[in-house]
N, C-alpha and C positions, 0 to 999 in steps of 0.2 A: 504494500500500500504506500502509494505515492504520500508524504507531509505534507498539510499545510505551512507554507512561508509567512510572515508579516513583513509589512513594508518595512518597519524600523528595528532597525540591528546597527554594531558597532564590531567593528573588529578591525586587529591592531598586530604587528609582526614587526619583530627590529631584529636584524641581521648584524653583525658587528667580524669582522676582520682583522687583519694586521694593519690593513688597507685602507679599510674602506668603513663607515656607519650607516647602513640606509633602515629609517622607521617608515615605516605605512601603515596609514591610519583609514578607516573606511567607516564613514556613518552614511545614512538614509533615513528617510521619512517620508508618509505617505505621497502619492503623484500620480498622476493617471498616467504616465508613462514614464518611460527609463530616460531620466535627466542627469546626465552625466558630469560634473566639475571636477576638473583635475588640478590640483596646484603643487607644483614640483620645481626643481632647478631647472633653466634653461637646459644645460647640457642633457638632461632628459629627454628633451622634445624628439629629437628621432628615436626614441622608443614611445611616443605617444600608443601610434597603430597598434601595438603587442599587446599595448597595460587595456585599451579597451577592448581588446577582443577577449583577454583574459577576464576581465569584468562582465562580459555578456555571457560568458559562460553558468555564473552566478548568480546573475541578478536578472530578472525581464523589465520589473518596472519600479518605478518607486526614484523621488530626488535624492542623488547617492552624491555625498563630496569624498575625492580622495584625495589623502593629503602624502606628500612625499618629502624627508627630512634626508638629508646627506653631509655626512663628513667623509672626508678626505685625511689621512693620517700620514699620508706619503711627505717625505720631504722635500723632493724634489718635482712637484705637480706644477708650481708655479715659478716663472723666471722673468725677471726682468729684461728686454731687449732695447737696444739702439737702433735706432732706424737712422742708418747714416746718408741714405738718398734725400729723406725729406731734413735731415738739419742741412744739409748741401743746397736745399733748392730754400730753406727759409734762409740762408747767410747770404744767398744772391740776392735774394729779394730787397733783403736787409741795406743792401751798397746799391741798389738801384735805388731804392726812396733817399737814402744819404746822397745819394751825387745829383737825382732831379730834385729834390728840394732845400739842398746848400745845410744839410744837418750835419750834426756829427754821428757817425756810428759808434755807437755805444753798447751794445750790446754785447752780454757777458754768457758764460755760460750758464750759471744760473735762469738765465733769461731765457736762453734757447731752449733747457730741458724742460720747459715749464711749454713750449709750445707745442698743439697737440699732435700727438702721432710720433714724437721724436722719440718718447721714451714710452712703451707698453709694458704691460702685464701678460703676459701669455702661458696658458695652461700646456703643459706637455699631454700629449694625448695617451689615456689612460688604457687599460686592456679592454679594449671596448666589449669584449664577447665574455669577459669574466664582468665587466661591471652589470651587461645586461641580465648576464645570466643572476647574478646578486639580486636587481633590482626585480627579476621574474621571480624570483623565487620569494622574497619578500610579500610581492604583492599577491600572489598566490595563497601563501600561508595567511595573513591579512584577512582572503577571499573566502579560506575554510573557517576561522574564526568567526567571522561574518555570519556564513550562513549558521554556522550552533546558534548564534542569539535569536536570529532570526527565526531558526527553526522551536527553538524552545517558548519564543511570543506565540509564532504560530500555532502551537500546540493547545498555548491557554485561552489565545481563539476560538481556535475550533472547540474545546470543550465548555468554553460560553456558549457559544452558539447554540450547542445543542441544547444546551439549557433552557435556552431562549424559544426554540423552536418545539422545544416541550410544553412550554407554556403557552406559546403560540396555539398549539393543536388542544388545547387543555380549554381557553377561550370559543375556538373555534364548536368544541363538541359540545358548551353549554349553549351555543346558541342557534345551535342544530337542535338540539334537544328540546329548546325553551319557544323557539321560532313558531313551530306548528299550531301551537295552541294561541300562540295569539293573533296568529294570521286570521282561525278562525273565530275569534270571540271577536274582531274587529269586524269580520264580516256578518256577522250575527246581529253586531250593532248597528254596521249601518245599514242591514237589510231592513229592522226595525225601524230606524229614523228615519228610513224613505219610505217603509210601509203607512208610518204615522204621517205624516207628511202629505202623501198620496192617497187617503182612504177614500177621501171624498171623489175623486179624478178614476175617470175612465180608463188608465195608462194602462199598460199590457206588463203583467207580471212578470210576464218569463223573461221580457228586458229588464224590468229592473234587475231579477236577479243576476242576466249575467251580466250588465255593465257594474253590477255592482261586484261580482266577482272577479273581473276585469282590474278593475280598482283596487282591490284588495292584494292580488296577485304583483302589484306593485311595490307591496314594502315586506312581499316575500325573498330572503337572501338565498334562498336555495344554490341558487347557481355563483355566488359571493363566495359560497363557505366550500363548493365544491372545487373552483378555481383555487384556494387560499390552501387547501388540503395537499392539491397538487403543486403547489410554489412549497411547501414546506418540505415534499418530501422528495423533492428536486435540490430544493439546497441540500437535504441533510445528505442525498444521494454525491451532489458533487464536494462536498466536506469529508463524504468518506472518501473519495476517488484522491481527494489532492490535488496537487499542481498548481499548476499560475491559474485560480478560477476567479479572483478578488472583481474582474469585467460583470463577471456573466452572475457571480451573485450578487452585483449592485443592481444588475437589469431586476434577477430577480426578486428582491427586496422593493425595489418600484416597483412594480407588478401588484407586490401582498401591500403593499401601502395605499395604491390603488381602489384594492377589493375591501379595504379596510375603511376607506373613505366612503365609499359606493353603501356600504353597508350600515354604517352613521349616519348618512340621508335618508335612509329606508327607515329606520328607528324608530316606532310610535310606543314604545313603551322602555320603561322605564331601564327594567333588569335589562334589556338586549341592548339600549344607548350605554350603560354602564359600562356593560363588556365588551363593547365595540372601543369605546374609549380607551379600556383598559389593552384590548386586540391592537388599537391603533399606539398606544404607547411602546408596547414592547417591538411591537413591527419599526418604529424608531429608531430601540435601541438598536437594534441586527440592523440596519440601514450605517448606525453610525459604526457598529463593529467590522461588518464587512470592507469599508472601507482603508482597512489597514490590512488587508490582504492583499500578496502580491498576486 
């Protein structure tokens, strides 16, 4: 049996070397689709394509930031260089404004290294295939971390849920139950108040009685409770299956919210608006639960 996921999880892997320090950090939170931020060190960036196809493997939907942390431990990574073409072409430059505008050149060296390009910073290029492999391996493990949290929310998810949909069907069958009889005591009555009504008048009985049962058939939910029966045992269905379902049980949580609605309008008595009420409250919760499924 496939887990239910949740959309919010957190997980975290740090790698450490002779070499090298890379931390990765992975959170999410609900989203109706897979929203991906990445923030790493530039030299990163041509491993961009890697880190997100490892993270699809993961994750389908949900806004996910990942964070990426690097030290460097080598000594020899960074070096200072002299760019002796561009102080050549700034010291020409230099005696051409001194001789067209009658200055003195003055210029020292102090002066010159301060001008840009002459002196850099430059990183010696690193093992690229061992730093990759470091930073896959990191974000990977990060990835398994991830999904335990995730999967262990989704767990207490799903056993809300069913909770909910216990109680769901618990509603449902008292108003199965309770529906009938006042379908017909409503029709009873107002067979009465239009018979009282009409005693005097010529009107043709057998219409009134069937407009009047026409009418009554109106604020019967028969088909409310049937529909709502079958929404309930289609979630608990794809709850038990697993997977990425968090789309298709929001469809259908709007559906039973719907039939929930539809059946609060029909309501002419007391107990059945109560528990529709109460039908429509918990059909809420599972709307706002399902939502943090991936």
């Amino acid at each position: 049996m496939t887990e239910i996921n949740s959309m919010t999880g957190f997980g975290r892997c740090e790698v450490i070397t002779d070499e090298y320090r890379i931390l990765a950090e992975i959170k999410s939170v609900n989203h109706r689709y897979f929203d991906l931020s990445i923030k790493m060190p530039r030299k990163f960036n041509c491993f961009e394509a890697n880190i997100r196809n490892i993270l699809k493997e993961y994750i389908s939907r949900g806004k996910t930031d990942l964070y990426i942390l690097y030290e460097d431990y080598t000594d020899s990574s960074k070096s200072l260089k002299y760019n002796q073409a561009i102080a050549k072409e700034y010291m020409e430059y230099f005696a051409r404004m001194a001789e067209e505008f009658g200055i003195k050149n003055d210029i020292s060296v102090s002066n010159l290294m301060r001008c840009q390009e002459v002196l850099t910073m430059s990183e010696e290029s690193s093992d690229e295939d061992k730093l990759r492999e470091l930073l896959e391996s990191s974000v990977r493990k990060a990835c398994e971390d991830f999904s335990l949290s995730r999967k262990a929310e989704g767990e207490n998810l799903k056993s809300d849920l069913l909770i909910k949909l216990d109680k769901i069907s618990s509603y449902v069958k008292e108003i199965e139950e309770f529906s009938p009889s006042v379908v017909e005591e409503y029709r009873k009555k107002l067979t009465d108040k239009i018979n009282e009504l009409l005693s005097d008048s010529s009107a043709d009985e057998s219409r009134i009685i069937t407009e009047v049962g026409i009418y009554a058939d109106k604020i019967c939910t028969d088909e409310e409770m049937v529909r709502l029966k079958s929404h309930v045992e289609s979630m608990r269905s794809k709850l038990t299956c697993g997977g990425p379902c968090g789309r298709e049980l929001d469809f259908i949580a709007q559906e039973m919210n719907r039939e929930a609605n539809t059946t609060l309008s029909k309501a002419n008595n007391l107990k059945i608006a109560d528990t529709a009420i109460a039908l429509k409250s918990e059909i809420e919760k599972v709307r706002e639960q399902v939502q943090n499924i991936e």
